[in-house]
N, C-alpha and C positions, 0 to 999 in steps of 0.2 A: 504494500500500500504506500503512496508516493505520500509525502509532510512538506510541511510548507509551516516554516519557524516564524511569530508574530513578537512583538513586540506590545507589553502593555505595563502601564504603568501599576502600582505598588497596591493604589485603591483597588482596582480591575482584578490584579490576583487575588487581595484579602475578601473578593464577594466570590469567586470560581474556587477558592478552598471553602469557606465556609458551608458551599454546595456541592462542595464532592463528598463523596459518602468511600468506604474503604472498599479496594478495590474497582473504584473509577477512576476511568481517567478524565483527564482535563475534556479534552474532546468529547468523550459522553456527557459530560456534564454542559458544556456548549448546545450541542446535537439536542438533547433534551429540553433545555430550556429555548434556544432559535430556531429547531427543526419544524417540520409538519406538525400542525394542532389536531389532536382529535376532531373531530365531526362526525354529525350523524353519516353524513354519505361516505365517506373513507369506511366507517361501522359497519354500513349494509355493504361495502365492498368486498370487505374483508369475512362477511358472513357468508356472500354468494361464493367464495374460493373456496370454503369447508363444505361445501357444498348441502345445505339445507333444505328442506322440501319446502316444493312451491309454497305452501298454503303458510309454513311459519315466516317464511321469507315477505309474500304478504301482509301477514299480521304486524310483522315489523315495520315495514313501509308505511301501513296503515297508522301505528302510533307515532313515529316520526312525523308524517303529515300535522295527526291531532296536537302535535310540540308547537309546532309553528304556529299553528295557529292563534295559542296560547302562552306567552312569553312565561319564563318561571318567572317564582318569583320568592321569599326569601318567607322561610317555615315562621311560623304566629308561635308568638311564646306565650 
């Protein structure tokens, strides 16, 4: 795998350790935080690959639609 050495200042490093966890590297921890964001359609993407039956692959589609329509919104104490 080809690297490409960056340069960053002292703050930059002290927020990329405080976020790596043991056994990461710097770059996982990059990747994770600026990489692709979950969403529902990456979701249904990655459900149609394991391949699931039409009708649950539906019902899924089906309550994603009913998300949208309806924004969350933050649980009542």
């Amino acid at each position: 795998m080809a690297v490409k050495t960056i340069t960053i200042d002292m703050e930059a490093y002290d927020l990329l350790s405080r976020n790596k966890r043991a056994g990461q590297s710097f770059s996982q921890v990059i990747k994770k935080h600026f990489g692709p964001q979950p969403t529902a359609g990456r979701f249904l993407e990655r459900l149609r690959s394991i391949r699931l039956s039409e009708s649950t692959l539906a019902a899924l589609e089906q309550q994603v639609e009913a998300r949208r329509s309806e924004p969350a919104r933050a649980a009542k104490r």
